[in-house]
C-alpha positions as CSV (number, residue, x, y, z in Angstrom):
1,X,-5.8,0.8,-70.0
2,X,-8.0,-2.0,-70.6
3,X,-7.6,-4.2,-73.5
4,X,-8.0,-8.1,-74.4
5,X,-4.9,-10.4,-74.4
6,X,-5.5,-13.3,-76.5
7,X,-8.8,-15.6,-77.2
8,X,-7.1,-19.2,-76.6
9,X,-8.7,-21.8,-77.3
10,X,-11.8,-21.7,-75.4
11,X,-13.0,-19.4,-78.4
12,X,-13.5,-22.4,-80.7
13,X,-15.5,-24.1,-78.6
14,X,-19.7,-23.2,-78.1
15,X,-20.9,-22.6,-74.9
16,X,-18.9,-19.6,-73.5
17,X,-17.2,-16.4,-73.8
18,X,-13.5,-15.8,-72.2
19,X,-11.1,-12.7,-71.9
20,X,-8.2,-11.8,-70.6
21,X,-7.6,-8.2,-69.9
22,X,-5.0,-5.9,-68.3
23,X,-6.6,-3.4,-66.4
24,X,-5.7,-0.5,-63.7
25,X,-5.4,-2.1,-60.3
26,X,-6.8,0.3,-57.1
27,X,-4.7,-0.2,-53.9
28,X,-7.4,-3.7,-53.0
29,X,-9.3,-5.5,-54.6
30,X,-13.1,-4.1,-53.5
31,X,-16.9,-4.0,-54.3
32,X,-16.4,-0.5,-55.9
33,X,-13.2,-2.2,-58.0
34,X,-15.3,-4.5,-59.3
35,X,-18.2,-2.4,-60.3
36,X,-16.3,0.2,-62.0
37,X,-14.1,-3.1,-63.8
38,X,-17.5,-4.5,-64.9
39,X,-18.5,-1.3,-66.2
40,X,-15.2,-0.2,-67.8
41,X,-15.6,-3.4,-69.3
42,X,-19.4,-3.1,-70.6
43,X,-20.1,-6.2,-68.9
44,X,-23.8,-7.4,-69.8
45,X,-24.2,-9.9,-66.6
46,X,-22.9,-9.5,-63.0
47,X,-19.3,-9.9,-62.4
48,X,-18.6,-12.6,-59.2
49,X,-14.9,-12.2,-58.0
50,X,-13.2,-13.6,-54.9
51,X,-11.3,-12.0,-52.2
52,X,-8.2,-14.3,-53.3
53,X,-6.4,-15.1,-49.7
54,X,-4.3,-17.9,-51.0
55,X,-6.5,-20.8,-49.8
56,X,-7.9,-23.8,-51.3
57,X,-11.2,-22.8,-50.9
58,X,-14.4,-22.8,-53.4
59,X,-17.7,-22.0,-53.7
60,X,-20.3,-23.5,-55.9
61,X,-22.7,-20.2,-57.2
62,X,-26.2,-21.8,-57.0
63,X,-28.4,-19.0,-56.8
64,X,-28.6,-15.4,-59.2
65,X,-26.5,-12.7,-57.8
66,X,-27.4,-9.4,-56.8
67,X,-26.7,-6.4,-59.2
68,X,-24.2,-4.7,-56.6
69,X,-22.5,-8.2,-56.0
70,X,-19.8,-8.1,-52.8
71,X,-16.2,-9.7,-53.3
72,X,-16.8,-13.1,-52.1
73,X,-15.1,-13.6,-49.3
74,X,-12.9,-16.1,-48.3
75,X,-12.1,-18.4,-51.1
76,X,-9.8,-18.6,-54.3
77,X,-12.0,-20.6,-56.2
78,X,-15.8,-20.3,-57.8
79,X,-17.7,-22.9,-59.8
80,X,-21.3,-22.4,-61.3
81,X,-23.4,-24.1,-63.9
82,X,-25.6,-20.6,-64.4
83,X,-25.6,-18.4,-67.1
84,X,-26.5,-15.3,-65.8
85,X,-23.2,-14.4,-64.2
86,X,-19.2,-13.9,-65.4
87,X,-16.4,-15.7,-63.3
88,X,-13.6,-13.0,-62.9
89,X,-10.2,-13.9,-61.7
90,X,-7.7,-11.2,-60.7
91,X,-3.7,-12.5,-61.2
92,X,-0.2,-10.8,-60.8
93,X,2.2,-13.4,-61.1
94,X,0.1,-16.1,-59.4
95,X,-1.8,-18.7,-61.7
96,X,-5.4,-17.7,-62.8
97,X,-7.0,-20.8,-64.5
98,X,-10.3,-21.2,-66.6
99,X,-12.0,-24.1,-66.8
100,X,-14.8,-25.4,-68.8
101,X,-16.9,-28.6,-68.4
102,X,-18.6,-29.0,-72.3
103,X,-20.6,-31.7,-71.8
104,X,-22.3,-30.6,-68.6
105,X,-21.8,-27.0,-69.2
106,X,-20.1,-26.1,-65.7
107,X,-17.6,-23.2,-65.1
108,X,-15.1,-22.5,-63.2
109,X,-12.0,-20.3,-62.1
110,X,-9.5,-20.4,-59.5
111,X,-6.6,-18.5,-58.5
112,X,-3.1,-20.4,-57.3
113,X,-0.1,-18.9,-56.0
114,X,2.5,-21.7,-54.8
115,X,0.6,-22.1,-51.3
116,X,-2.9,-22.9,-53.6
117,X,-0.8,-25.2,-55.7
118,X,0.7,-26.7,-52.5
119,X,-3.2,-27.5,-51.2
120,X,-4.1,-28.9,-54.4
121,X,-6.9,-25.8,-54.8
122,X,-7.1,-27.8,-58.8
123,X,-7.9,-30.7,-57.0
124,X,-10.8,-29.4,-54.7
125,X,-11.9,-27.5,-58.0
126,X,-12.3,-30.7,-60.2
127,X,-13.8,-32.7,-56.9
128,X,-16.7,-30.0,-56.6
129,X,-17.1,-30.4,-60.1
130,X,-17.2,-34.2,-60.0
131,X,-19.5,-34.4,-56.8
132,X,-21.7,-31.6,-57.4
133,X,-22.6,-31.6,-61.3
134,X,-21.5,-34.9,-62.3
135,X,-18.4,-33.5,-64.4
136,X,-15.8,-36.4,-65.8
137,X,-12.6,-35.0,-66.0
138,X,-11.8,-36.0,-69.3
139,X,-14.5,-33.5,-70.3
140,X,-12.7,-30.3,-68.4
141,X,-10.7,-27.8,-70.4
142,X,-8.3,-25.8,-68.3
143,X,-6.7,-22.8,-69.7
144,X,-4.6,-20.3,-68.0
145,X,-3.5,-16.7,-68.3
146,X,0.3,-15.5,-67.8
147,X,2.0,-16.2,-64.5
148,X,5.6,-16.4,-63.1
149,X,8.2,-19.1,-64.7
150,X,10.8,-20.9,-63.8
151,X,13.0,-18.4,-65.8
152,X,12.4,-15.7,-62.9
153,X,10.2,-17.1,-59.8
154,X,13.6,-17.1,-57.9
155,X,12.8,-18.2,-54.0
156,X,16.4,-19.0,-52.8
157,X,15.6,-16.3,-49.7
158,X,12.3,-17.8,-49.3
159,X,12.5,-18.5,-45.4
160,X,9.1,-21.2,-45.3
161,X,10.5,-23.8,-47.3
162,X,8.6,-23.6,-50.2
163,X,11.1,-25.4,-52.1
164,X,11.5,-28.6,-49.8
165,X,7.8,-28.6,-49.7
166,X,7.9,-28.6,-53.8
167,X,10.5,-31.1,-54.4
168,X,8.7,-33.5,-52.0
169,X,4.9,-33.1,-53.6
170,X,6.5,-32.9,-57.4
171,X,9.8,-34.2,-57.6
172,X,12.8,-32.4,-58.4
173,X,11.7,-31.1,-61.6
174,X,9.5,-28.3,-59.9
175,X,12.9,-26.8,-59.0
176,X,15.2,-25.5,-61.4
177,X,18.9,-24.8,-59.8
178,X,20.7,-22.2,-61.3
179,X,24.2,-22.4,-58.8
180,X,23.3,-21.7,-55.5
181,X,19.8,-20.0,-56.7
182,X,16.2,-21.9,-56.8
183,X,13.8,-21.3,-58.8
184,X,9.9,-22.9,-58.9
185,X,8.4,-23.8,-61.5
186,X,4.3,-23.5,-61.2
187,X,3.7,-24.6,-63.8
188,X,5.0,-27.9,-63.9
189,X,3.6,-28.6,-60.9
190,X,0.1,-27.7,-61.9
191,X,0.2,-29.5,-64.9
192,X,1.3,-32.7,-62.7
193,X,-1.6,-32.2,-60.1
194,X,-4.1,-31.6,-63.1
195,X,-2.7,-35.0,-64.5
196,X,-3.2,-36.8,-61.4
197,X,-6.9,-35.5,-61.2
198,X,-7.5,-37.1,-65.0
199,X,-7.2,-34.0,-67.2
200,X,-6.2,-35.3,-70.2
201,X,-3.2,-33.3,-71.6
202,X,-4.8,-32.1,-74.9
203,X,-7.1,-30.1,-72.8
204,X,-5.0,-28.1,-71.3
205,X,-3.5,-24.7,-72.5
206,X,-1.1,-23.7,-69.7
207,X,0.4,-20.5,-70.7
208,X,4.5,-20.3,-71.1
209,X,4.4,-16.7,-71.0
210,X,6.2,-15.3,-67.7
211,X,4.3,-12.2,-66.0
212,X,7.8,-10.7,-64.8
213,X,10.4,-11.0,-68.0
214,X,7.8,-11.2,-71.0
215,X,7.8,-8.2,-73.7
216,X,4.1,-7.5,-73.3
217,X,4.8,-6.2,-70.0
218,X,2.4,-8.1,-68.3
219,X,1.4,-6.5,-64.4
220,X,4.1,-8.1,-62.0
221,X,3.9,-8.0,-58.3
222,X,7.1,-10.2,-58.6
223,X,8.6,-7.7,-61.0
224,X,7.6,-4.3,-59.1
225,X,8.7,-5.5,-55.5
226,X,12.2,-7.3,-56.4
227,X,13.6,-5.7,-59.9
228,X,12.1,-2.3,-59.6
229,X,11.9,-2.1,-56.1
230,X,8.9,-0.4,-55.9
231,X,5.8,-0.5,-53.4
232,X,3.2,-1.9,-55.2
233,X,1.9,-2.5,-58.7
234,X,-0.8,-0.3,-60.9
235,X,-1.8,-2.9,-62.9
236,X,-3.3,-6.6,-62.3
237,X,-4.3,-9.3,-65.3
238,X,-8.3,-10.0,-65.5
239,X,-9.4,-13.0,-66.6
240,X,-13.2,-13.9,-67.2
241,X,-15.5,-17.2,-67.9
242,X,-19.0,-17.0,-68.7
243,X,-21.7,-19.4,-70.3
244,X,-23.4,-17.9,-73.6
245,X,-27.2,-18.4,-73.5
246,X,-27.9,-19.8,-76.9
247,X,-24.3,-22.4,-76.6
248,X,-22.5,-20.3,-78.9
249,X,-19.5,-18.3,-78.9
250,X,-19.6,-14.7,-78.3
């Protein structure tokens, strides 16, 4: 199972090349996931993906990869201005964002559950975009695949208080109270933090579609573990960036 999800809007646009992609998910995310992904998915270029640990870390790719490139350890977020390499992002509920400087030709992804939203991982994103490559947010587009909604992100048992920490950063509107149950809403808050960093509104395409109630059956770790009560997903959502060589679309 491997298939594209939708274009958005970054398909208009010359320069790069996006998908989104459901694909069969191995029990971690590993070097030999990777590979076999990149080659299931007859990519041309080598595939750079993080290890994901809910941080706010990123790194800048400077320098080619290697062919048999390792998960990159450590950090949620990776930025480049090359084009000889894809920027994969792996997503199960959490928020995996694409973003695309068009006027100076950077890339970027990053990967925010609430605890990256929390440490403003769009923020340190935007900043090393800034302060590295000369970016002016007004130029960045930002779109993002399927994640949770407010409609089912339900953290009433959560026992870290997520949802104080919420209300306080975004206001009461990043909590939607259904009687005694709370629910977040990441995307609300995102879009506010992306806001405050000077992305203008019209660029960006935050998706509405929830990963655990929507009819495509998106992969939900939210979904599996608390409806279904199983162990563990089979599938994740894989989202890619690339620039084209010649500035068109592909």
């Amino acid at each position: 199972m491997g298939y594209r999800l939708f274009p958005g809007f970054f398909k208009a646009i010359n320069g790069i090349h996006t998908t989104f992609y459901i694909e069969k998910l191995r029990s971690s995310i590993d070097r030999k996931t990777s590979q076999d992904l990149s080659r299931r998915l007859g990519l041309a270029k080598p595939l750079a993906v993080m290890e994901q640990v809910h941080s706010n870390s990123v790194l800048v790719i400077k320098s080619a990869l290697p062919k048999k490139q390792e998960i990159i350890q450590g950090v949620d977020a990776l930025i480049t201005k090359r084009d000889d390499v894809i920027l994969g992002v792996y997503s199960g509920d959490c928020v995996a964002a694409l973003c695309f400087d068009q006027e100076k030709r950077v890339i970027a992804v990053f990967h925010a559950g609430y605890n990256g939203i929390l440490s403003d991982i769009s923020g340190k994103v935007i900043y090393r975009m800034i302060h590295e490559f000369d970016s002016n947010p007004r130029d960045i587009l930002i779109q993002t695949a399927p994640a949770i909604q407010s409609c089912c992100y339900n953290v009433s048992d959560a026992r870290d208080n997520r949802v104080q920490r919420f209300s306080s950063q975004f206001g009461d509107d990043a909590i939607v109270k259904q009687g005694s149950n709370a629910y977040l809403d990441l995307r609300y808050a995102l879009k506010r933090q992306l806001t405050k960093h000077k992305i203008s509104r019209k660029n960006m395409l935050l998706s509405r579609e929830c990963t655990a109630c929507s009819e495509n059956d998106y992969p939900s770790h939210y979904r599996t573990k608390f409806i279904e009560k199983k162990k563990q997903r089979e599938y994740t959502l894989f989202s890619t960036i690339e620039l084209t060589h010649d500035g068109s679309t592909t």
